[in-house]
HTML snippet that shows the backbone in 3Dmol.js (N, CA, C, O; Angstrom):
<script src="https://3Dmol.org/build/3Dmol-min.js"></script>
<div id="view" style="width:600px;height:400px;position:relative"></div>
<script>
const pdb = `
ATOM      1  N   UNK A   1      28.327 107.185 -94.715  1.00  0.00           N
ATOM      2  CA  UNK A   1      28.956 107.726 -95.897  1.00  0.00           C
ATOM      3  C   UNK A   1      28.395 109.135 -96.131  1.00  0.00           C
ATOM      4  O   UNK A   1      27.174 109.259 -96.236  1.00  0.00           O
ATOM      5  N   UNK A   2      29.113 110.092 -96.210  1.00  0.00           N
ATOM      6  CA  UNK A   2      28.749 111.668 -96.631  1.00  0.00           C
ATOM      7  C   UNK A   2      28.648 111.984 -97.843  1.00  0.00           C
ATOM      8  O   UNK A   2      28.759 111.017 -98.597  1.00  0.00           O
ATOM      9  N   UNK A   3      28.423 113.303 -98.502  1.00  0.00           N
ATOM     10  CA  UNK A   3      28.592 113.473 -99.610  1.00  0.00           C
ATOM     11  C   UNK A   3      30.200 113.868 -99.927  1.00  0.00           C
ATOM     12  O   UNK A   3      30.447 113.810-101.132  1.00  0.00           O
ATOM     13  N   UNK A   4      30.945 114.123 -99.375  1.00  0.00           N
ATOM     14  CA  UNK A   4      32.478 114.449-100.113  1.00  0.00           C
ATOM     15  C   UNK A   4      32.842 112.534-100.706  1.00  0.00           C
ATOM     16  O   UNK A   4      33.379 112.187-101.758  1.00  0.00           O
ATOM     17  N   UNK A   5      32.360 111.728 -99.681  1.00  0.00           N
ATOM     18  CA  UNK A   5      32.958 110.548-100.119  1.00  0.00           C
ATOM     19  C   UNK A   5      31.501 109.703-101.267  1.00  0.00           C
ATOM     20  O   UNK A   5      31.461 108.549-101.693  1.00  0.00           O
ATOM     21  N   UNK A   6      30.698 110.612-101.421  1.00  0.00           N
ATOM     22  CA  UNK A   6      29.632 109.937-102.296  1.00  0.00           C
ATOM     23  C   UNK A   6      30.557 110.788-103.837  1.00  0.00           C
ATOM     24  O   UNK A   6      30.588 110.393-105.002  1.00  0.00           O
ATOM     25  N   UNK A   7      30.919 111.481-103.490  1.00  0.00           N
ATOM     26  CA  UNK A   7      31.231 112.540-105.222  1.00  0.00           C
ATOM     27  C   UNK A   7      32.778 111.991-105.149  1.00  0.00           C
ATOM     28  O   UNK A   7      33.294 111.942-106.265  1.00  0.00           O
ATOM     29  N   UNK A   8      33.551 111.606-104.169  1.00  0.00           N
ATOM     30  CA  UNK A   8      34.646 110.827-105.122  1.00  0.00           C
ATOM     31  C   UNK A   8      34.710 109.456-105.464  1.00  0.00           C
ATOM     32  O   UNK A   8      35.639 108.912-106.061  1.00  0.00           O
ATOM     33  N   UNK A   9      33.250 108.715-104.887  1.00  0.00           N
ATOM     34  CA  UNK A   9      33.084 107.412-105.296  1.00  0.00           C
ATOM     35  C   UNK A   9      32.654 107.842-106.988  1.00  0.00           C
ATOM     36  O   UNK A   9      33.154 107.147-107.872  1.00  0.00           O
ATOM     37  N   UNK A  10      31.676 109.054-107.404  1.00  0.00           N
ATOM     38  CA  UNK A  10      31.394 109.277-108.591  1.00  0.00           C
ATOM     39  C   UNK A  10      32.663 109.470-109.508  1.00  0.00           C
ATOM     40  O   UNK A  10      32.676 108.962-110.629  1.00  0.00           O
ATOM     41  N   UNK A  11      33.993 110.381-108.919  1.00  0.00           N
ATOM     42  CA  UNK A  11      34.990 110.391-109.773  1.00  0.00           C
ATOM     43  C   UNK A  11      35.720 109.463-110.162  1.00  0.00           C
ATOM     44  O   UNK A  11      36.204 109.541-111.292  1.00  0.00           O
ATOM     45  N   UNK A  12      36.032 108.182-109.215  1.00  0.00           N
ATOM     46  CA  UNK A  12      36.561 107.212-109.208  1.00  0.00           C
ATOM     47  C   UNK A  12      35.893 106.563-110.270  1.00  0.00           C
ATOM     48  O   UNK A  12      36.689 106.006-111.027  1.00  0.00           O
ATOM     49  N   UNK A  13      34.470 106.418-110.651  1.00  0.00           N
ATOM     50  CA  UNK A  13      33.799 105.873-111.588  1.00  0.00           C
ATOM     51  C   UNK A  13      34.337 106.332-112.930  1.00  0.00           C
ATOM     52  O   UNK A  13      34.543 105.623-113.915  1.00  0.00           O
ATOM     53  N   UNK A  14      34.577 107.973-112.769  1.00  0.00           N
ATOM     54  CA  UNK A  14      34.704 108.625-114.304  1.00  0.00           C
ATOM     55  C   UNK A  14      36.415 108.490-114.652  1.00  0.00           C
ATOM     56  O   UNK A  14      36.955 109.047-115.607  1.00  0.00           O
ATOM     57  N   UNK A  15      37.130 107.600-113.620  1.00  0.00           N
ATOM     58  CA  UNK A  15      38.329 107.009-114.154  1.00  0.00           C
ATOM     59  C   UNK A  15      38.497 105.560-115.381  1.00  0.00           C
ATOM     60  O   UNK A  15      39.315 105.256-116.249  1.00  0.00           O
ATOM     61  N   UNK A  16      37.361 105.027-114.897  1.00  0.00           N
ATOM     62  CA  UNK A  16      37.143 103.899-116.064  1.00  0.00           C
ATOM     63  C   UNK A  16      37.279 104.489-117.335  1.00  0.00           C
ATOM     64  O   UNK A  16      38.477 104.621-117.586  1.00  0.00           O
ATOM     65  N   UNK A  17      36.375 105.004-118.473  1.00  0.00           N
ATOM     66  CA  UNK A  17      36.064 105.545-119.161  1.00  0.00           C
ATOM     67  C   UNK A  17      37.443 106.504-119.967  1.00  0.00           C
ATOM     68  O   UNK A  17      37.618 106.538-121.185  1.00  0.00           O
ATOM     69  N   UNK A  18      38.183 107.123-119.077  1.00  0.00           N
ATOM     70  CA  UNK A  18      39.684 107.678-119.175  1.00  0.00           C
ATOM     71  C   UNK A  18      41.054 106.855-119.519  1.00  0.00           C
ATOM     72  O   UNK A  18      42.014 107.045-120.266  1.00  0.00           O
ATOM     73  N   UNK A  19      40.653 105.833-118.582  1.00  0.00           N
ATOM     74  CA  UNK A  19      41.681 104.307-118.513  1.00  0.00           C
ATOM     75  C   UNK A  19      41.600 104.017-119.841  1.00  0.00           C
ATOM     76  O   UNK A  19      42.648 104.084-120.483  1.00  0.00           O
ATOM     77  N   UNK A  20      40.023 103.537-120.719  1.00  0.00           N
ATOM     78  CA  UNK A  20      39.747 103.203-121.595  1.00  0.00           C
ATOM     79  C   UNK A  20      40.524 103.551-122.982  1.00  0.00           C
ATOM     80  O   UNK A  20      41.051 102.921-123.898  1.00  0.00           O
ATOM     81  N   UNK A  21      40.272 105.078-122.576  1.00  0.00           N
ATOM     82  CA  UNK A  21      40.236 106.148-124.210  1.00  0.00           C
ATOM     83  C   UNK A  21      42.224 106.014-124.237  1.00  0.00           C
ATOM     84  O   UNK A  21      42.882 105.893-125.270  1.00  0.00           O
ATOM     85  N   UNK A  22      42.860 106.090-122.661  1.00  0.00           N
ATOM     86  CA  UNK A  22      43.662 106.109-122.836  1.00  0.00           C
ATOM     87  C   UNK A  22      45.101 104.856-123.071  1.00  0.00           C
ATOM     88  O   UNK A  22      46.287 105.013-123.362  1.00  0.00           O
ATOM     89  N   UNK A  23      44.442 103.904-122.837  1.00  0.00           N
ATOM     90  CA  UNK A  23      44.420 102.551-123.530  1.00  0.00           C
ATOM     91  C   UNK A  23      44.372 101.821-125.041  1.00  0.00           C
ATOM     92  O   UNK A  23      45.193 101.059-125.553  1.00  0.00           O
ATOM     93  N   UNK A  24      43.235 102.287-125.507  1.00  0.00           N
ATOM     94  CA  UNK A  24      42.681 102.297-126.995  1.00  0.00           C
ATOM     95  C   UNK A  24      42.820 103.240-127.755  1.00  0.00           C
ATOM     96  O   UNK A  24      42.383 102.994-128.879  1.00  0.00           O
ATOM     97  N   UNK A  25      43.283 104.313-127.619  1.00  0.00           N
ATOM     98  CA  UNK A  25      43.758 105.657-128.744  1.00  0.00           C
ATOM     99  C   UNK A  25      45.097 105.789-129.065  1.00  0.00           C
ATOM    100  O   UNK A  25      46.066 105.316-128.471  1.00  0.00           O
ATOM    101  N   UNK A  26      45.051 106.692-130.371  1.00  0.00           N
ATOM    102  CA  UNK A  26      46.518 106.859-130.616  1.00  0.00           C
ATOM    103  C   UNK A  26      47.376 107.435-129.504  1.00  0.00           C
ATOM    104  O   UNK A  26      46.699 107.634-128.496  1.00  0.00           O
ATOM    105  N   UNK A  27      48.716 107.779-129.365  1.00  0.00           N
ATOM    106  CA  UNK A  27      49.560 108.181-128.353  1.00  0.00           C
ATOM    107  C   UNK A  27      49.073 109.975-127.741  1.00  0.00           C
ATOM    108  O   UNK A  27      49.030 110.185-126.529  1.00  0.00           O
ATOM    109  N   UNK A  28      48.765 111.045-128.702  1.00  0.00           N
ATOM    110  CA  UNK A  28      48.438 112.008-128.356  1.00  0.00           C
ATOM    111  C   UNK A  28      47.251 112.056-127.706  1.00  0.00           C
ATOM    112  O   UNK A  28      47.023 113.041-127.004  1.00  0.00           O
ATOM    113  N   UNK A  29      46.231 110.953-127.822  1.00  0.00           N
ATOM    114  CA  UNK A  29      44.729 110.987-127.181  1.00  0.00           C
ATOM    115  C   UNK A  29      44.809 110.352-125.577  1.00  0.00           C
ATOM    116  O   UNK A  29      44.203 110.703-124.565  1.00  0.00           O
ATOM    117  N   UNK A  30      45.606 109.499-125.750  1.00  0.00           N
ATOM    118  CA  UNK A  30      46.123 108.575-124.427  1.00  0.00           C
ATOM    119  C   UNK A  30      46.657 109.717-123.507  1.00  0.00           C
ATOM    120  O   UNK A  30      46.670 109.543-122.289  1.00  0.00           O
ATOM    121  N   UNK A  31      47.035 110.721-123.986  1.00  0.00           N
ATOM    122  CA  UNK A  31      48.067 111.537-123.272  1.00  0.00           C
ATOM    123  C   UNK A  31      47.211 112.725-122.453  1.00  0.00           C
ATOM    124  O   UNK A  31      47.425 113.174-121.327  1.00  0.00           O
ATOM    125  N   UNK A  32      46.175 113.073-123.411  1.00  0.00           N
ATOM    126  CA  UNK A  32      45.074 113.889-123.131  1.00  0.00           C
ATOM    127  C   UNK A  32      44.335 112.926-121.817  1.00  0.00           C
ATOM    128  O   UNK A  32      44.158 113.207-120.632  1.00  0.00           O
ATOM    129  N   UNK A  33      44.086 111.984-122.426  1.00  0.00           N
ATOM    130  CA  UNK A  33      43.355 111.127-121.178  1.00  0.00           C
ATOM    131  C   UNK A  33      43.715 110.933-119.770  1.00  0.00           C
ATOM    132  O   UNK A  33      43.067 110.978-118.724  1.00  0.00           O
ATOM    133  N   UNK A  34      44.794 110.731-120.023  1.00  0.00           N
ATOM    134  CA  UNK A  34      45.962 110.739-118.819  1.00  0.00           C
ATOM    135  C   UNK A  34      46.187 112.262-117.933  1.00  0.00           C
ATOM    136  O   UNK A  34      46.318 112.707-116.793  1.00  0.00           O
ATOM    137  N   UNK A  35      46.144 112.525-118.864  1.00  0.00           N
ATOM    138  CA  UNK A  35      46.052 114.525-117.678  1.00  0.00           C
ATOM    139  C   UNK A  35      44.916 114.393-117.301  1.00  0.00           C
ATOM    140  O   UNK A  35      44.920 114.233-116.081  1.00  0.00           O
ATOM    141  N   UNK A  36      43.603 114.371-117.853  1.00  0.00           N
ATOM    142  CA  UNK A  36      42.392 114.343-117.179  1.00  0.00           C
ATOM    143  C   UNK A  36      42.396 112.791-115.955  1.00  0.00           C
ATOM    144  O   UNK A  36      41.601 112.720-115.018  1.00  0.00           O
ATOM    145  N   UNK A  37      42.891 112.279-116.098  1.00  0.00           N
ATOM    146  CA  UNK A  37      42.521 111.443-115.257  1.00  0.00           C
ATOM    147  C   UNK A  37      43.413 111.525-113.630  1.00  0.00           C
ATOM    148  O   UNK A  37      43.090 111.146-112.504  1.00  0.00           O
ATOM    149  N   UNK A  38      44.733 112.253-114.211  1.00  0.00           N
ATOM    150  CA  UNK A  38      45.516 112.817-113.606  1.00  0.00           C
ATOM    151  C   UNK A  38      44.794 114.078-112.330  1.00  0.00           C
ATOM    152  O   UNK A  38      44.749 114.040-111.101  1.00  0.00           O
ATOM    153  N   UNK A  39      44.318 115.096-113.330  1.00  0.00           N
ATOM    154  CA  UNK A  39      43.411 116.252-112.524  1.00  0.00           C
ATOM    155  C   UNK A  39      42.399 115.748-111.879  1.00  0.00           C
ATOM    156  O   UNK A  39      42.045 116.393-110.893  1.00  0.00           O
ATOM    157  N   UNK A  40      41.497 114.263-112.261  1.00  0.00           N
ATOM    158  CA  UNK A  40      40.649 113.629-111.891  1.00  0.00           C
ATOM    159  C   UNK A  40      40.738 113.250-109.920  1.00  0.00           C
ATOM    160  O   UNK A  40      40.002 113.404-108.946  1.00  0.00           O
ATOM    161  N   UNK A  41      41.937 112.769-110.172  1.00  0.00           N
ATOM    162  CA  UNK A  41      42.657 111.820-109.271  1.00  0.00           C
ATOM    163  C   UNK A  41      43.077 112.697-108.006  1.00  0.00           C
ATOM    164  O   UNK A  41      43.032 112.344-106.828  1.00  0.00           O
ATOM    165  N   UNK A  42      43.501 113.935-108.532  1.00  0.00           N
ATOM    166  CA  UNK A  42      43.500 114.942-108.161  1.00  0.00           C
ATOM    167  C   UNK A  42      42.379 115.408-106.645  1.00  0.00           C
ATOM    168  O   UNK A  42      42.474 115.398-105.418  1.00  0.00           O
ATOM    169  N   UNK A  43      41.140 115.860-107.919  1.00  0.00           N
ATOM    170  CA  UNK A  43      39.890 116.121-106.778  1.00  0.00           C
ATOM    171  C   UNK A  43      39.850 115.214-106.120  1.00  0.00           C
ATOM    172  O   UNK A  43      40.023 115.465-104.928  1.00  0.00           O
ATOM    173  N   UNK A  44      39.617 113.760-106.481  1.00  0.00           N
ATOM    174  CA  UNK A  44      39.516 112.079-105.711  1.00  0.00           C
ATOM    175  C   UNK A  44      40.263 112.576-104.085  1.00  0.00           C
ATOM    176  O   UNK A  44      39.373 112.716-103.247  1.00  0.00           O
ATOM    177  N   UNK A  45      41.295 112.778-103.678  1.00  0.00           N
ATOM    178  CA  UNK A  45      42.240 112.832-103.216  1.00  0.00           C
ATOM    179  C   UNK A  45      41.610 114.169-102.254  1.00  0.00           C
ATOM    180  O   UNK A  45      41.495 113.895-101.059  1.00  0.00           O
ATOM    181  N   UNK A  46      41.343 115.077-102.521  1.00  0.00           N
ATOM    182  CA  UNK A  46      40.858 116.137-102.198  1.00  0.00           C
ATOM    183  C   UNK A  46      39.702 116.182-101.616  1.00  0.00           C
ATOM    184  O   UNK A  46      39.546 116.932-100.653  1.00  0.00           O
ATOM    185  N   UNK A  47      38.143 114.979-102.335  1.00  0.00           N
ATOM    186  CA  UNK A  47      37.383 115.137-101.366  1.00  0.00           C
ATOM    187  C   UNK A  47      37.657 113.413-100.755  1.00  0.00           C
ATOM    188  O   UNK A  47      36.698 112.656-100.604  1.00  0.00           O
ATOM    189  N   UNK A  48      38.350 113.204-100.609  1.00  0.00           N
ATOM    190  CA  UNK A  48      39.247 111.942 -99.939  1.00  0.00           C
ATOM    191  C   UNK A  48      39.237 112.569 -98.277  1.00  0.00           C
ATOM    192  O   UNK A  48      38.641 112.157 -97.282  1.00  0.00           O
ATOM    193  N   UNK A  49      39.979 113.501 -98.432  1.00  0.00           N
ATOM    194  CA  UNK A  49      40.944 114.920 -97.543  1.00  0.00           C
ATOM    195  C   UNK A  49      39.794 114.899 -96.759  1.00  0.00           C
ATOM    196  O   UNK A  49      39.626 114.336 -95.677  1.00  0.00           O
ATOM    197  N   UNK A  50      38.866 115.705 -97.545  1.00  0.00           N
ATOM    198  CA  UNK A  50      37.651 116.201 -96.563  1.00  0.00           C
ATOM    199  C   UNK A  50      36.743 115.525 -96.130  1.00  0.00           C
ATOM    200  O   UNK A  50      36.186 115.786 -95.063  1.00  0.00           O
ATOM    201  N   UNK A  51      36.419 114.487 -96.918  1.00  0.00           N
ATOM    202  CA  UNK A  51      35.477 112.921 -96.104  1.00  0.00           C
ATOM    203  C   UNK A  51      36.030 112.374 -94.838  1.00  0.00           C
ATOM    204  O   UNK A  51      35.406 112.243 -93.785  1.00  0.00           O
ATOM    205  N   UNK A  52      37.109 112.109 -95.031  1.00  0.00           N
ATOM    206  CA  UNK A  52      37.739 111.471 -94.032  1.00  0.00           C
ATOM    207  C   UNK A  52      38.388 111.946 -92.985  1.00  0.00           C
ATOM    208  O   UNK A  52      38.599 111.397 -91.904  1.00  0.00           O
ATOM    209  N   UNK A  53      38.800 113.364 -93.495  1.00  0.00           N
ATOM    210  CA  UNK A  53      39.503 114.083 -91.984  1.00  0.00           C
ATOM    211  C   UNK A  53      41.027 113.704 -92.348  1.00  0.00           C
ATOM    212  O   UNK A  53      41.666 113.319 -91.368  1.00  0.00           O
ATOM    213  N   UNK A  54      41.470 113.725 -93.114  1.00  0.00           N
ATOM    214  CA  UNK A  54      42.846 113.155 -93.275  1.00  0.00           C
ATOM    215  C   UNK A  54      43.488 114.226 -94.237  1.00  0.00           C
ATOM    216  O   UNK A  54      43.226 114.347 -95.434  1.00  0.00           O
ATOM    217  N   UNK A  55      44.582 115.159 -93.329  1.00  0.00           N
ATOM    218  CA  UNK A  55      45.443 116.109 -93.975  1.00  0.00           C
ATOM    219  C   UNK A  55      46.052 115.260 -94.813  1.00  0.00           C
ATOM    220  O   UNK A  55      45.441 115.550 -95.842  1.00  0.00           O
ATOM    221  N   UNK A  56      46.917 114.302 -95.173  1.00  0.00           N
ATOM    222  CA  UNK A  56      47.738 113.598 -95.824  1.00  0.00           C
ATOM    223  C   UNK A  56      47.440 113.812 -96.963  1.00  0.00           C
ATOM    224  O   UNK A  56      48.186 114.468 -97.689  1.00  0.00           O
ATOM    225  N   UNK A  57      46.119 113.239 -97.444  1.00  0.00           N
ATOM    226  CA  UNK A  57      45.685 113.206 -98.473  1.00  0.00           C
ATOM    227  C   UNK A  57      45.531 114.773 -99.313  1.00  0.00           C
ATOM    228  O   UNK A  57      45.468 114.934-100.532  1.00  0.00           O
ATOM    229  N   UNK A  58      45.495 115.821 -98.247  1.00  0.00           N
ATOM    230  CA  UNK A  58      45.660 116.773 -99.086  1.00  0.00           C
ATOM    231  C   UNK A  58      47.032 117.088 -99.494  1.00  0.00           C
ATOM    232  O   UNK A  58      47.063 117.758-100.526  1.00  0.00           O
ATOM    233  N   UNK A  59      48.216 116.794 -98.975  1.00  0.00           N
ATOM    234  CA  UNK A  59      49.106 116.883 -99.229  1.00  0.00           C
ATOM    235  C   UNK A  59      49.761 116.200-100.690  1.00  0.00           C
ATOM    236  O   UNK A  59      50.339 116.613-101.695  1.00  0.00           O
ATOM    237  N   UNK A  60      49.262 114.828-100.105  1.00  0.00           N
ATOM    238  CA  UNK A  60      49.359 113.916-101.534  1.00  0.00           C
ATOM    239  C   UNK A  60      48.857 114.688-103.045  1.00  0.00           C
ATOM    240  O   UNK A  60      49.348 114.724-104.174  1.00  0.00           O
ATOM    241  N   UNK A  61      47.982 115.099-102.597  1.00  0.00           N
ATOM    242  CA  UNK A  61      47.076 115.827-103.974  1.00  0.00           C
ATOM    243  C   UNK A  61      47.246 117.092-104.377  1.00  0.00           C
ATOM    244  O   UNK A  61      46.504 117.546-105.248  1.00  0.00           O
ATOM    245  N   UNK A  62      48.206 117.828-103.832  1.00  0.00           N
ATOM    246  CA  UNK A  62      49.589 118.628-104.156  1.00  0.00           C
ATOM    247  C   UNK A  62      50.268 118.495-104.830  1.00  0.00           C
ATOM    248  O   UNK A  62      50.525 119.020-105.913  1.00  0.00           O
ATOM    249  N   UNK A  63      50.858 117.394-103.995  1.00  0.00           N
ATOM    250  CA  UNK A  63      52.434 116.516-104.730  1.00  0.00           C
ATOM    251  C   UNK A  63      51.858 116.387-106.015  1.00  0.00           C
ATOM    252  O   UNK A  63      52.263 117.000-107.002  1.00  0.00           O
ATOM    253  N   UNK A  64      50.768 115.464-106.001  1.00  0.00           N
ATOM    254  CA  UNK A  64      49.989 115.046-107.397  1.00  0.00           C
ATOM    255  C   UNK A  64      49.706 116.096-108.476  1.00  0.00           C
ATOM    256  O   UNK A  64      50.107 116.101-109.640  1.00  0.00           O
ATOM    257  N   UNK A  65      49.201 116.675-108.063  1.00  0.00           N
ATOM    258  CA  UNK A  65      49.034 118.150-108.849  1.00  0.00           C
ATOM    259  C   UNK A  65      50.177 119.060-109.911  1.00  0.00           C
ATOM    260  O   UNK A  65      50.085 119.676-110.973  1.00  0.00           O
ATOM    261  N   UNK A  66      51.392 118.689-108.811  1.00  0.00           N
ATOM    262  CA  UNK A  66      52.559 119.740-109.322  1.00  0.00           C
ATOM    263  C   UNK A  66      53.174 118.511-110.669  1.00  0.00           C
ATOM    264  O   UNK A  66      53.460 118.802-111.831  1.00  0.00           O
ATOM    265  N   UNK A  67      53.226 117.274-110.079  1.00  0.00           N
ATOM    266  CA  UNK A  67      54.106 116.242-110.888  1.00  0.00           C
ATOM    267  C   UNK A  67      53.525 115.981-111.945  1.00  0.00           C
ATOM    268  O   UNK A  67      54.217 115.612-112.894  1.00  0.00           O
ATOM    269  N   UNK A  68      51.973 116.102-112.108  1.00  0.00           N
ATOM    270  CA  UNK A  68      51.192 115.928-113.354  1.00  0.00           C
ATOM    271  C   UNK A  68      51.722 117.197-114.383  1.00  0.00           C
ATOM    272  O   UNK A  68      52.123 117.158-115.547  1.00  0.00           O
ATOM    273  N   UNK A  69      51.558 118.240-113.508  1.00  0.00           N
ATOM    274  CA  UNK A  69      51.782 119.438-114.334  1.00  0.00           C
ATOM    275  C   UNK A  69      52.941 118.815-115.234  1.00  0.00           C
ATOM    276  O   UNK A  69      52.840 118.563-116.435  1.00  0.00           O
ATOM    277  N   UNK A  70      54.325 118.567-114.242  1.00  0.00           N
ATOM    278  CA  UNK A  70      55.884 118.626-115.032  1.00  0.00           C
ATOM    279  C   UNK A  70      55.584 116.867-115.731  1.00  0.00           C
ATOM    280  O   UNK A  70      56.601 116.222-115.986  1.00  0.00           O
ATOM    281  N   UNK A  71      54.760 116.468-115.891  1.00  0.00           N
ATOM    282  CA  UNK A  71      54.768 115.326-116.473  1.00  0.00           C
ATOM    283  C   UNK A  71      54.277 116.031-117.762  1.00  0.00           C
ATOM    284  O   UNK A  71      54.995 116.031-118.762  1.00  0.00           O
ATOM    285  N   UNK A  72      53.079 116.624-117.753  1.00  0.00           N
ATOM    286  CA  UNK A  72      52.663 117.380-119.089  1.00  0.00           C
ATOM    287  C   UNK A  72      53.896 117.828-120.010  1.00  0.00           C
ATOM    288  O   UNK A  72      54.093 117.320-121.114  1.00  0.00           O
ATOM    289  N   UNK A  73      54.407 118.455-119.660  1.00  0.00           N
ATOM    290  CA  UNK A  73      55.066 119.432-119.698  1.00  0.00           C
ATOM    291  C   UNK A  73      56.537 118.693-120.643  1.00  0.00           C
ATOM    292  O   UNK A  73      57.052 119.223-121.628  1.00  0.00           O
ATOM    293  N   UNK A  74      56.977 117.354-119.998  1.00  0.00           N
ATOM    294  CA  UNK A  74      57.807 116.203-120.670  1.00  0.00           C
ATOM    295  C   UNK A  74      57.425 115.670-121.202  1.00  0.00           C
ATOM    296  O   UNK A  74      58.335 115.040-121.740  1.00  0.00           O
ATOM    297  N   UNK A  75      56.026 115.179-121.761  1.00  0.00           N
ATOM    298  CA  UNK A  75      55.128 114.720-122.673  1.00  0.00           C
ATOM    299  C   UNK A  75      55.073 115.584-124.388  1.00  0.00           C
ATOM    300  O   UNK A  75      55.012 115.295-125.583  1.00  0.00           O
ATOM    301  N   UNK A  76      55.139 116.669-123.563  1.00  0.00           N
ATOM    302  CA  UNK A  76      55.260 117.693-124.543  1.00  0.00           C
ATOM    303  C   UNK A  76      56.294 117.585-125.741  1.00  0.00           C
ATOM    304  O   UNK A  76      56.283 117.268-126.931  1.00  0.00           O
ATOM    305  N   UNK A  77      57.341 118.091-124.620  1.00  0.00           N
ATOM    306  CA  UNK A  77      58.634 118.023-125.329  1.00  0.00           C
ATOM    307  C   UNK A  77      58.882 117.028-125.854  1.00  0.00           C
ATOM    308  O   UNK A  77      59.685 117.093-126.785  1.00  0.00           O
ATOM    309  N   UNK A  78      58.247 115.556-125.449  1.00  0.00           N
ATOM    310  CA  UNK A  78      58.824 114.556-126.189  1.00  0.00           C
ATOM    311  C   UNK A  78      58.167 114.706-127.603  1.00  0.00           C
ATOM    312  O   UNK A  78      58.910 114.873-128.571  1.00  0.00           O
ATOM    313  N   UNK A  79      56.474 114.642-127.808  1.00  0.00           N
ATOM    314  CA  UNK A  79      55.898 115.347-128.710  1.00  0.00           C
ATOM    315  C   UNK A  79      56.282 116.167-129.561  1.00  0.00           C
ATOM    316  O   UNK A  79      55.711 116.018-130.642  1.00  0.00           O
ATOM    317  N   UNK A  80      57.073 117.041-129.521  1.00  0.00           N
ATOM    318  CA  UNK A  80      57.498 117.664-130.024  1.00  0.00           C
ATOM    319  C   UNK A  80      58.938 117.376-130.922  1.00  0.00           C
ATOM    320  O   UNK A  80      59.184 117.677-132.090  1.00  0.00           O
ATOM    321  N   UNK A  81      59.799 116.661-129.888  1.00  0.00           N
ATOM    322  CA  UNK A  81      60.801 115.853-130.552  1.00  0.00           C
ATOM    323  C   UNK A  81      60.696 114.687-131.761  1.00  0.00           C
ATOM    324  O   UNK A  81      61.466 114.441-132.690  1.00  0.00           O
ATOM    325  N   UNK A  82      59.435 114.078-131.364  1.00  0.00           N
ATOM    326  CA  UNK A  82      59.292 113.141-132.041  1.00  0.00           C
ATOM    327  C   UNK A  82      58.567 113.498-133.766  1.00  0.00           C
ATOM    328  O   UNK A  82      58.424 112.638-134.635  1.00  0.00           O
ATOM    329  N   UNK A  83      58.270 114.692-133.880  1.00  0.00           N
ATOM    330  CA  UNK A  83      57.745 115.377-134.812  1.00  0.00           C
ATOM    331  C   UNK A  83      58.649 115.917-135.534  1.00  0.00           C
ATOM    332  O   UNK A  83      58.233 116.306-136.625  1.00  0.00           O
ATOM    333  N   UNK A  84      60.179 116.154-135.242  1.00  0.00           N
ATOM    334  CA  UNK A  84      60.817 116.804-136.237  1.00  0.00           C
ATOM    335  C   UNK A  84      61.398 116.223-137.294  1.00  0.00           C
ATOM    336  O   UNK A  84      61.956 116.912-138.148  1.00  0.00           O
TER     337      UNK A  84
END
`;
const viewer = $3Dmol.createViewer("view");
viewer.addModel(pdb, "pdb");
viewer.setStyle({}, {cartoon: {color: "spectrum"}});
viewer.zoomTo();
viewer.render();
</script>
C-alpha cells in the first residue's frame, strides 16, 4: 500500500461525517454537504488514478467533477424557486 492509496483511504473516512451532516440537517446544509462530499469523491478518484495506475479513474473524476458542478448549479435554481 503507498501513500496516494493511504490519503484516499483517509478521504474515504472524511465521507462518513458528510453522509451524516447531510442526512441529519435541514435541506440547504445537506446540500452543502453533498458538494463537499462530491469534491471529496472527487480527489478519492484522483489519488485512486495515481495509486493504482489506472487512467479510467481519472477520467471518471472529470466526468465527476463537471456533473457535480451542473448539479450545484440545479440545486440552486431549485433553491431559489422554492423561495419565491
Amino acid at each position: 500500500m503507498n501513500a496516494w492509496l493511504v490519503s484516499a483511504l483517509v478521504l474515504v473516512a472524511a465521507l462518513v461525517p458528510l453522509g451524516i451532516v447531510a442526512g441529519t440537517r435541514p435541506f440547504a446544509d445537506g446540500v452543502v454537504a453533498l458538494q463537499a462530499a462530491g469534491s471529496d469523491t472527487v480527489l478519492i478518484l484522483l489519488l485512486l488514478a495515481e495509486g493504482l495506475h489506472r487512467q479510467p479513474f481519472v477520467d471518471l473524476s472529470l466526468v465527476l467533477a463537471v456533473l457535480a458542478f451542473v448539479g450545484a448549479l440545479v440545486i440552486a435554481g431549485y433553491l431559489e424557486y422554492e423561495h419565491r
